[in-house]
Gaussian input, Z-matrix of N, CA and C with variables (Angstrom, degrees):
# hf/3-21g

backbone

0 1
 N
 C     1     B1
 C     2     B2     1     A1
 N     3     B3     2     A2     1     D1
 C     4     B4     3     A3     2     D2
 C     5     B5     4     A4     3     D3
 N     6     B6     5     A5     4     D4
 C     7     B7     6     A6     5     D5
 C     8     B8     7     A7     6     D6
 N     9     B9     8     A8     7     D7
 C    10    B10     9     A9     8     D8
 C    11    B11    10    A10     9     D9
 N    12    B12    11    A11    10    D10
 C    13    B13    12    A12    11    D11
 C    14    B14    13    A13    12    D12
 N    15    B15    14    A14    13    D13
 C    16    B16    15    A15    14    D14
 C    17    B17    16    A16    15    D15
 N    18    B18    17    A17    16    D16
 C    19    B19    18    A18    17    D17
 C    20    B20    19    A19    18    D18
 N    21    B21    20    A20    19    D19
 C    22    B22    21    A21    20    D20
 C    23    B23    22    A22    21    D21
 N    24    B24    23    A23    22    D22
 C    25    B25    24    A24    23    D23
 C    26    B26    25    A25    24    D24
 N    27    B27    26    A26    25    D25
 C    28    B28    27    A27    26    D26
 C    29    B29    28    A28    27    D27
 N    30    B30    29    A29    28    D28
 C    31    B31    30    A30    29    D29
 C    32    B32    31    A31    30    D30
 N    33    B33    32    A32    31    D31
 C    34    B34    33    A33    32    D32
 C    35    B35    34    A34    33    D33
 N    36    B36    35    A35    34    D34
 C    37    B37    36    A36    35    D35
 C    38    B38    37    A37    36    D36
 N    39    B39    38    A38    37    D37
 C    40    B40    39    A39    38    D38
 C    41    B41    40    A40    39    D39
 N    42    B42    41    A41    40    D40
 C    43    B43    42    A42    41    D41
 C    44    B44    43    A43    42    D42
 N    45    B45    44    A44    43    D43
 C    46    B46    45    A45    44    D44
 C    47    B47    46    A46    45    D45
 N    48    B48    47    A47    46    D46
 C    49    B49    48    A48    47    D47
 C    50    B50    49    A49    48    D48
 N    51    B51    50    A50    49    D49
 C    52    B52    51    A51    50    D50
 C    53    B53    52    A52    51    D51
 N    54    B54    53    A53    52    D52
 C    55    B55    54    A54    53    D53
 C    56    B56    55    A55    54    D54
 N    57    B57    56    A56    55    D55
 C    58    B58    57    A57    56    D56
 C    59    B59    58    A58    57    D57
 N    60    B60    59    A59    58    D58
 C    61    B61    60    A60    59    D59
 C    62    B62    61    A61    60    D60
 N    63    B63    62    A62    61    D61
 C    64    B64    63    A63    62    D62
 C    65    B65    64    A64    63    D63
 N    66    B66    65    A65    64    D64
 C    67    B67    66    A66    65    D65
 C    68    B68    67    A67    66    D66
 N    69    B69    68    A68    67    D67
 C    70    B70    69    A69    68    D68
 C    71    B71    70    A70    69    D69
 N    72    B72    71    A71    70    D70
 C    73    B73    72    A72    71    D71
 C    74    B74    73    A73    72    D72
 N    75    B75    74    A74    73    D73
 C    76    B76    75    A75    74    D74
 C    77    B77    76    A76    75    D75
 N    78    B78    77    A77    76    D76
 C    79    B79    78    A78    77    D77
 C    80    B80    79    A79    78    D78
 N    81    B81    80    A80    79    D79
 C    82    B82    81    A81    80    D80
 C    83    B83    82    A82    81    D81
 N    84    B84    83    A83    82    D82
 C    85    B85    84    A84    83    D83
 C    86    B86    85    A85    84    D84
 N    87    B87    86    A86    85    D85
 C    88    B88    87    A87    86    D86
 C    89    B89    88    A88    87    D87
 N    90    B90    89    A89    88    D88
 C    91    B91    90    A90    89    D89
 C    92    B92    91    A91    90    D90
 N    93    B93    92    A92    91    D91
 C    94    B94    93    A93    92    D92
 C    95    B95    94    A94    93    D93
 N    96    B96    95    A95    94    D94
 C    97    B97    96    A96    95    D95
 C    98    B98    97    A97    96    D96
 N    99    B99    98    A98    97    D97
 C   100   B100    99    A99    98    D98
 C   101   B101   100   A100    99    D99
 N   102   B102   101   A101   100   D100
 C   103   B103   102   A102   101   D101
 C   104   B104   103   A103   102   D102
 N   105   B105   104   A104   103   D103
 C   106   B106   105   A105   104   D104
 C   107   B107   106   A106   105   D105
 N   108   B108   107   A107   106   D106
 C   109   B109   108   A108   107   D107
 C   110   B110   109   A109   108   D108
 N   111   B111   110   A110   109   D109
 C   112   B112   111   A111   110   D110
 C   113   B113   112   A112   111   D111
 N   114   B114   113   A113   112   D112
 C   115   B115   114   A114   113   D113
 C   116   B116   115   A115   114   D114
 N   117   B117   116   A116   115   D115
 C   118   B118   117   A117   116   D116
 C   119   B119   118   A118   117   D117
 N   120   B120   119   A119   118   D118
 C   121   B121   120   A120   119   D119
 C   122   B122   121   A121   120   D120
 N   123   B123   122   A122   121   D121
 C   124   B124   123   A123   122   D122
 C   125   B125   124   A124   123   D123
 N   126   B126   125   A125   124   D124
 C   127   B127   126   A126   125   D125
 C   128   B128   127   A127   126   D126
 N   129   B129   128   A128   127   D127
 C   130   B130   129   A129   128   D128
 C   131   B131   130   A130   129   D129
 N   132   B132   131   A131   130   D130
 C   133   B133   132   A132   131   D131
 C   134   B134   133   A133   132   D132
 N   135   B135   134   A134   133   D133
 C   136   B136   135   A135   134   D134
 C   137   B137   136   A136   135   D135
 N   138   B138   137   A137   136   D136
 C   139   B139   138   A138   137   D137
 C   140   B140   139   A139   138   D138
 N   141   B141   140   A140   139   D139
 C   142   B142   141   A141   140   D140
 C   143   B143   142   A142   141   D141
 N   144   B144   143   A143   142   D142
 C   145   B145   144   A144   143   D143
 C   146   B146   145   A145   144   D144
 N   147   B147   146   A146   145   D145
 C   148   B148   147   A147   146   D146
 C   149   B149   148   A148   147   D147
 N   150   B150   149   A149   148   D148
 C   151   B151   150   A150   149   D149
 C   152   B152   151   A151   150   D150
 N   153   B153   152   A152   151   D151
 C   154   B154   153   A153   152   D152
 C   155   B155   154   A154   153   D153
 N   156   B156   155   A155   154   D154
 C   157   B157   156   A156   155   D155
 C   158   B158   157   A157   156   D156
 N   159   B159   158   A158   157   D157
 C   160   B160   159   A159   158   D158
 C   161   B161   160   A160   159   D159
 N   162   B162   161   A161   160   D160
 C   163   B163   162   A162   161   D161
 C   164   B164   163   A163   162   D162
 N   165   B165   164   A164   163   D163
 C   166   B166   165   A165   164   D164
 C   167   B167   166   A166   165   D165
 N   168   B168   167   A167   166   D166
 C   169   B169   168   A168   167   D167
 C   170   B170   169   A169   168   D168
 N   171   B171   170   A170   169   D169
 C   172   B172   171   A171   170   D170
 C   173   B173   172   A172   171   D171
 N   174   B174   173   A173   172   D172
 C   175   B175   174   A174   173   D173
 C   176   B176   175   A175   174   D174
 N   177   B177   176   A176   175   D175
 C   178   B178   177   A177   176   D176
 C   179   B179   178   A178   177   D177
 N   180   B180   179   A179   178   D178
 C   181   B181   180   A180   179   D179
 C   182   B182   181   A181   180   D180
 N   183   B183   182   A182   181   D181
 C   184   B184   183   A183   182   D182
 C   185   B185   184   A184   183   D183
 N   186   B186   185   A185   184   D184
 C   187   B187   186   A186   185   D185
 C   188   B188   187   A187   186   D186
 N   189   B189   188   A188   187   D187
 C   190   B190   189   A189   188   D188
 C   191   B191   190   A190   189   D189
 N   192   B192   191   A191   190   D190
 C   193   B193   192   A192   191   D191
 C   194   B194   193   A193   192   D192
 N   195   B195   194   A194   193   D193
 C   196   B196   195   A195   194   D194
 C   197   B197   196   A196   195   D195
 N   198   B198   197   A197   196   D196
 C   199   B199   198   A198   197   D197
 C   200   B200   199   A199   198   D198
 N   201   B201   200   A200   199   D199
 C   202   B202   201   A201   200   D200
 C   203   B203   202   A202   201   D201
 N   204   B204   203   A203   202   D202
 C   205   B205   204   A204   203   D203
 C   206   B206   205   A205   204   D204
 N   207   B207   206   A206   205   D205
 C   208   B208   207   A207   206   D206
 C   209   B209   208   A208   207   D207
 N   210   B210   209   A209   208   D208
 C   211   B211   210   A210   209   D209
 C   212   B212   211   A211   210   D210
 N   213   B213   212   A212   211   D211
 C   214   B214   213   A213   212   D212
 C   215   B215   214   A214   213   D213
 N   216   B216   215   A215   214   D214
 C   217   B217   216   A216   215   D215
 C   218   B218   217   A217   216   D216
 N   219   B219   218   A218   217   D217
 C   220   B220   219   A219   218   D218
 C   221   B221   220   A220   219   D219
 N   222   B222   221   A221   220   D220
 C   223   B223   222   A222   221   D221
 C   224   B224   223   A223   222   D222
 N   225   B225   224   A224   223   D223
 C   226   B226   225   A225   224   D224
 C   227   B227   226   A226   225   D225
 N   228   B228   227   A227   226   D226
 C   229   B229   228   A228   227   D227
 C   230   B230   229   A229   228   D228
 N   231   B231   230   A230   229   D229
 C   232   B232   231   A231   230   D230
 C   233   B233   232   A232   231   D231
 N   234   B234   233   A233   232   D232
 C   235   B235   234   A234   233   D233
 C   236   B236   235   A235   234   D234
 N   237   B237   236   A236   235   D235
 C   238   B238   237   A237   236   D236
 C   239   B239   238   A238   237   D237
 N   240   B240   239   A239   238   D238
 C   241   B241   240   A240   239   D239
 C   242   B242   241   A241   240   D240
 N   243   B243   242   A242   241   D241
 C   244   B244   243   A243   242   D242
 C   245   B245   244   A244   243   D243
 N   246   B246   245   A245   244   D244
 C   247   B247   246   A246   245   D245
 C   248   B248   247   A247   246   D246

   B1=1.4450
   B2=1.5293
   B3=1.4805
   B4=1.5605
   B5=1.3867
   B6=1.8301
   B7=1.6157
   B8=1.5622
   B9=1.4871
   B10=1.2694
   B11=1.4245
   B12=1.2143
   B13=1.3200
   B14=1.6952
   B15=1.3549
   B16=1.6950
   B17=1.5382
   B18=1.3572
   B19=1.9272
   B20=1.4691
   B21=1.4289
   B22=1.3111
   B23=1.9638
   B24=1.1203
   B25=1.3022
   B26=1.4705
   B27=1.1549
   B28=2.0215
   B29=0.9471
   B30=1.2210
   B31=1.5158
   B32=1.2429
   B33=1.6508
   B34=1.7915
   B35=1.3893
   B36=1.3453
   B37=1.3104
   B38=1.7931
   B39=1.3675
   B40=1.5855
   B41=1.5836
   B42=0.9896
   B43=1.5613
   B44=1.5946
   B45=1.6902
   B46=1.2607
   B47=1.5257
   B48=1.3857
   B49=1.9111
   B50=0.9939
   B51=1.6438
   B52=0.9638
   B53=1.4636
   B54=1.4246
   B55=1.3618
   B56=1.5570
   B57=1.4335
   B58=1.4578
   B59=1.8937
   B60=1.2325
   B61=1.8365
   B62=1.6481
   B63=1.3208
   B64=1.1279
   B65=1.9335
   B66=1.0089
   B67=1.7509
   B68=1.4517
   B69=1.4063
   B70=1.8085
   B71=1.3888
   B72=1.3691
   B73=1.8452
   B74=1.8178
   B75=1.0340
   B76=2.0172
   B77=1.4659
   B78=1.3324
   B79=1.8761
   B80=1.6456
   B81=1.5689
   B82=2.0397
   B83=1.5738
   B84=1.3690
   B85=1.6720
   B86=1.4067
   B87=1.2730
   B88=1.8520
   B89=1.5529
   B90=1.2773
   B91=1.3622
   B92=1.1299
   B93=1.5740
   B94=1.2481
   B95=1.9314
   B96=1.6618
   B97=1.7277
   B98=1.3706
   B99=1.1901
   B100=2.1005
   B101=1.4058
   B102=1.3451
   B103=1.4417
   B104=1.4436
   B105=1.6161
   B106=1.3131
   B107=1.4276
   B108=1.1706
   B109=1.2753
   B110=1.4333
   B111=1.4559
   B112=1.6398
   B113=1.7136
   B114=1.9716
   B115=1.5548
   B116=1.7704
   B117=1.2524
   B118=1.6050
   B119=0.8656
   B120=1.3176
   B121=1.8123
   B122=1.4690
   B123=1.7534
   B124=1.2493
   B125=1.9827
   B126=1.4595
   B127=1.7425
   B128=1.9593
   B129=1.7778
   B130=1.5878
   B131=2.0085
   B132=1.1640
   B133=1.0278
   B134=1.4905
   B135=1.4676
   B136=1.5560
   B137=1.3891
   B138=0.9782
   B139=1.3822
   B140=1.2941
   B141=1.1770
   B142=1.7722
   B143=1.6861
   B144=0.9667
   B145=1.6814
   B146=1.6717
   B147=1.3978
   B148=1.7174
   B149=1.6593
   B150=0.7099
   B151=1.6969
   B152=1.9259
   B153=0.8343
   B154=1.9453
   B155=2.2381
   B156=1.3439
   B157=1.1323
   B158=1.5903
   B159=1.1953
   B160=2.0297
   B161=1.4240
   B162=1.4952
   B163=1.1883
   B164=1.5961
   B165=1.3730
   B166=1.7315
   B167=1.5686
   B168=1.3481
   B169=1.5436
   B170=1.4660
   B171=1.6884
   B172=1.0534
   B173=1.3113
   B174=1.5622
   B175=1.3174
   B176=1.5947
   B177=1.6054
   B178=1.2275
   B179=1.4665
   B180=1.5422
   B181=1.4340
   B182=1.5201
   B183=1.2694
   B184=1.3135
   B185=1.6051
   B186=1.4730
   B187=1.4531
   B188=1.5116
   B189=1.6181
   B190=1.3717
   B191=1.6388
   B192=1.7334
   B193=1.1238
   B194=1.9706
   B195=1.5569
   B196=1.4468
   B197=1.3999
   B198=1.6069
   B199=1.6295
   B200=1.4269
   B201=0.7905
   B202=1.9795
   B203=1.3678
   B204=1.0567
   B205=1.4927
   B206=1.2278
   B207=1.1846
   B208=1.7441
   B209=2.0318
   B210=0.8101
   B211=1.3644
   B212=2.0164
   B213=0.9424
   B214=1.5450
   B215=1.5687
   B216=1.3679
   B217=1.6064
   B218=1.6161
   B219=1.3075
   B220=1.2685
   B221=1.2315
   B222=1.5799
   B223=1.2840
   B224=1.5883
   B225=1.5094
   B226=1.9942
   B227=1.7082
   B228=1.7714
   B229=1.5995
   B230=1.8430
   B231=1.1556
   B232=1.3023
   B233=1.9614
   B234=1.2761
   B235=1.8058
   B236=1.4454
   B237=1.9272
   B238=1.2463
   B239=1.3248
   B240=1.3147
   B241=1.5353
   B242=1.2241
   B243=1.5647
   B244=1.3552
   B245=1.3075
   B246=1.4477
   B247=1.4217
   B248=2.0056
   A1=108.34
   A2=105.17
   A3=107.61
   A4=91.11
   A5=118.16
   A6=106.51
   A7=85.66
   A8=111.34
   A9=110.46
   A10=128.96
   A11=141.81
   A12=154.46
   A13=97.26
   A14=104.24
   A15=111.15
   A16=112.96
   A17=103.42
   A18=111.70
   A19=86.29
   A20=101.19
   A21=135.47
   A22=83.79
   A23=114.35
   A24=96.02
   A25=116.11
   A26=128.18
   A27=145.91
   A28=109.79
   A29=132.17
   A30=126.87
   A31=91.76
   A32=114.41
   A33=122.71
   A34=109.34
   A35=129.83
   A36=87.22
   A37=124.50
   A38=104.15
   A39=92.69
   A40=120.56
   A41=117.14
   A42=123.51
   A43=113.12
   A44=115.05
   A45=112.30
   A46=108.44
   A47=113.17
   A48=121.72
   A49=134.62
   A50=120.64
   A51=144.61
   A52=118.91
   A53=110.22
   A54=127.01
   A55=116.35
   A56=123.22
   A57=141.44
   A58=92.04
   A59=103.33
   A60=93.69
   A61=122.87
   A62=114.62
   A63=112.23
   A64=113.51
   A65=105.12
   A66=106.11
   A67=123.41
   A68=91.08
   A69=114.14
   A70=86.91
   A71=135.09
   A72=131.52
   A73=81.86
   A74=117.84
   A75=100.48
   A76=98.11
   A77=109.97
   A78=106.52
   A79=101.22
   A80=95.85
   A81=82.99
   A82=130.31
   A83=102.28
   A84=93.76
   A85=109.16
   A86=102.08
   A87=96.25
   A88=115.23
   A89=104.79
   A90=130.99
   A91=108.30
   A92=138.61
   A93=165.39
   A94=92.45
   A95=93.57
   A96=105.15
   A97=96.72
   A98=126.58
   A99=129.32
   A100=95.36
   A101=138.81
   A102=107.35
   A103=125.67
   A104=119.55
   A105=115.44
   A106=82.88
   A107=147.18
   A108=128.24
   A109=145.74
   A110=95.75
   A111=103.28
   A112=106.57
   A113=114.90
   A114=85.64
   A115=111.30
   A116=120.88
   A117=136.81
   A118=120.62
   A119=121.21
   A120=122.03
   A121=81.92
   A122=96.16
   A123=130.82
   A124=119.22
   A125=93.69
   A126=102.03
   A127=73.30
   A128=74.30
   A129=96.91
   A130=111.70
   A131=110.78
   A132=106.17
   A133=111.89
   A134=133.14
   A135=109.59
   A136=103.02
   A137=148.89
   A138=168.66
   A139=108.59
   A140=138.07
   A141=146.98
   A142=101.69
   A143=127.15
   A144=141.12
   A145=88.27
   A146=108.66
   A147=131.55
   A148=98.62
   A149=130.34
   A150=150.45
   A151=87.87
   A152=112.16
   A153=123.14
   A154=89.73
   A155=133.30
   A156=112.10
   A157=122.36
   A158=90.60
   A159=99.38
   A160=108.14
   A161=117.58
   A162=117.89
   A163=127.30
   A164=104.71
   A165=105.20
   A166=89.80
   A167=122.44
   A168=124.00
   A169=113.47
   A170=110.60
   A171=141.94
   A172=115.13
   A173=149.36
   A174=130.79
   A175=96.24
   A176=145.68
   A177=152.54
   A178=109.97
   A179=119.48
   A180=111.67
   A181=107.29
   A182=136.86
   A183=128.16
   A184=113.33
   A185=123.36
   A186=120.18
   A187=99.96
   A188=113.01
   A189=103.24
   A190=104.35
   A191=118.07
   A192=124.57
   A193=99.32
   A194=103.36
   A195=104.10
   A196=121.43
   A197=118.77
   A198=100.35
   A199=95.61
   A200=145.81
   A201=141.37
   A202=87.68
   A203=131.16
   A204=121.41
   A205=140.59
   A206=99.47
   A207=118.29
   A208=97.72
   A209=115.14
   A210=130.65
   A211=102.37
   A212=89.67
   A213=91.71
   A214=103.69
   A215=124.92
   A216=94.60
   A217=127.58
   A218=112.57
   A219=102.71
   A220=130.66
   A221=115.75
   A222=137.16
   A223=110.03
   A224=96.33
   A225=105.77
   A226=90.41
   A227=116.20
   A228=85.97
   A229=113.86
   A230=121.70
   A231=119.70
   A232=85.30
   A233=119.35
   A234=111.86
   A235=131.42
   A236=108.00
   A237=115.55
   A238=118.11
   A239=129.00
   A240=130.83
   A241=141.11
   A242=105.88
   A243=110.05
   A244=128.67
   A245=101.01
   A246=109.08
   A247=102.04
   D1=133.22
   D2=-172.10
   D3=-91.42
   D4=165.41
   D5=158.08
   D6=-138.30
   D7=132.42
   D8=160.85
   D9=-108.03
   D10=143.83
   D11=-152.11
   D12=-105.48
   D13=130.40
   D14=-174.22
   D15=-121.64
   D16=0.08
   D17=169.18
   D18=68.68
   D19=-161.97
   D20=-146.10
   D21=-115.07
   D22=105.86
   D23=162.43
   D24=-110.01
   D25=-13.90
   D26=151.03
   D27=-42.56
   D28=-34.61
   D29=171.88
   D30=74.72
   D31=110.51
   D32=173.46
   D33=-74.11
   D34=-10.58
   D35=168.93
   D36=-96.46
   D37=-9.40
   D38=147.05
   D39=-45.11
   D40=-65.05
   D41=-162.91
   D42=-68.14
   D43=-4.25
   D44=178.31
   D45=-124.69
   D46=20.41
   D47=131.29
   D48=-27.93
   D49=-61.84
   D50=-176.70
   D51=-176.91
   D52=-147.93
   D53=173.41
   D54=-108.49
   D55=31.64
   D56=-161.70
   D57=-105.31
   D58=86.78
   D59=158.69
   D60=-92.86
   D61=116.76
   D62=-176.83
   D63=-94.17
   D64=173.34
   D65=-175.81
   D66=-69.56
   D67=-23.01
   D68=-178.17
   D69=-64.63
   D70=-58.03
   D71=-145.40
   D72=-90.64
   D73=-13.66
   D74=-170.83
   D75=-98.95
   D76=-31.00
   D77=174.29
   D78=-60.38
   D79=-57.48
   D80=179.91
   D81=-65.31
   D82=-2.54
   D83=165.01
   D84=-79.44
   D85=-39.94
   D86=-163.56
   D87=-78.23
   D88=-5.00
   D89=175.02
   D90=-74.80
   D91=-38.80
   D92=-99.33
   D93=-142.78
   D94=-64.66
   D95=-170.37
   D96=-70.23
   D97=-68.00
   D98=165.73
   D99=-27.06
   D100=-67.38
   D101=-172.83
   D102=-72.41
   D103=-4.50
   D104=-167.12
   D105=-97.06
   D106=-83.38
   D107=170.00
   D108=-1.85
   D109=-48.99
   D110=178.66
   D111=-77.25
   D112=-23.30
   D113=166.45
   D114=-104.84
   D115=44.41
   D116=166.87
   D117=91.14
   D118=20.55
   D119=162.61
   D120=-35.57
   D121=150.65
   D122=164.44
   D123=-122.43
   D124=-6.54
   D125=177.68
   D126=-162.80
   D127=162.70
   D128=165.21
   D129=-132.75
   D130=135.30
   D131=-172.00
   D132=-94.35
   D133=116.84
   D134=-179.24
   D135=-103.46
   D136=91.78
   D137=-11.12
   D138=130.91
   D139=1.40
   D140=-169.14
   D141=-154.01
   D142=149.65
   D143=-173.96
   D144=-64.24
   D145=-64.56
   D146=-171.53
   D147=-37.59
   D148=-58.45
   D149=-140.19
   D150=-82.18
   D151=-67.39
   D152=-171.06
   D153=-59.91
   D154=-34.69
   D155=175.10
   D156=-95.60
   D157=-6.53
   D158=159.93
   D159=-68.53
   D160=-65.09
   D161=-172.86
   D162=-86.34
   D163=-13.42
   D164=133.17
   D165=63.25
   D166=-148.75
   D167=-154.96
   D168=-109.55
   D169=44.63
   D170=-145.91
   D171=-64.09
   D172=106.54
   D173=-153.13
   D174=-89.81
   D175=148.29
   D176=-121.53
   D177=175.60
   D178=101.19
   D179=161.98
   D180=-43.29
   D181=-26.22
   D182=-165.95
   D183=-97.15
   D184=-165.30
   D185=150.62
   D186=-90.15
   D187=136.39
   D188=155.71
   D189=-92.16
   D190=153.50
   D191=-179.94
   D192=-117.15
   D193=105.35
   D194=162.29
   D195=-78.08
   D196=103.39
   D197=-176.03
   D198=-62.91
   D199=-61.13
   D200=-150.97
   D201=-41.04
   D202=-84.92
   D203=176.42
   D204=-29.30
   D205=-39.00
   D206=-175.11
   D207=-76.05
   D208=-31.35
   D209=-162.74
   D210=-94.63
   D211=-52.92
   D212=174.06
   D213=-72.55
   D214=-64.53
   D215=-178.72
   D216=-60.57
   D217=-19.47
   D218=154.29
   D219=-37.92
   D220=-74.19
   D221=159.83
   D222=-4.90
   D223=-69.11
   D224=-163.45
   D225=-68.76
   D226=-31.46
   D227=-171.02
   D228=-77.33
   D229=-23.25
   D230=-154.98
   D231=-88.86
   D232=-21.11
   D233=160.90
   D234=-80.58
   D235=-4.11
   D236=153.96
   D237=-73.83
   D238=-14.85
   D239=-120.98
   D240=32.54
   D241=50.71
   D242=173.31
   D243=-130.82
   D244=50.82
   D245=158.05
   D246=141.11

């Protein structure tokens, strides 16, 4: 399995303005996932906090993987003690 790395193409310092998502930064994600797909992503990693509220509840031939999420329920399980 290859994984390729696609940088920052949103340009963070738009996205670290505020909490203002505009359509321009949500067209280039999906722009972003359509091209990672079309050369065979098999998962997409969204890998930045920014990235998981662009693509929002995004429907995906693939799995998308939100680390913020993935990382926070960790968090609450290993403070339940469960794991």
């Amino acid at each position: 399995m290859k994984a390729t790395r696609y940088g920052d193409p949103l340009g963070n310092d738009e996205l670290d303005m505020g909490p203002v998502i505009n359509k321009t930064q949500v067209g280039k994600m999906k722009a972003l996932v359509d091209s990672a797909l079309a050369a065979g992503a098999e998962a997409v990693i969204l890998g930045c906090t920014e990235i998981a509220l662009l693509v929002g509840d995004a429907r995906a031939a693939v799995p998308l993987y939100d680390t913020t999420a993935i990382h926070a329920e960790a968090a609450v399980r290993w403070i339940m003690g469960e794991g």
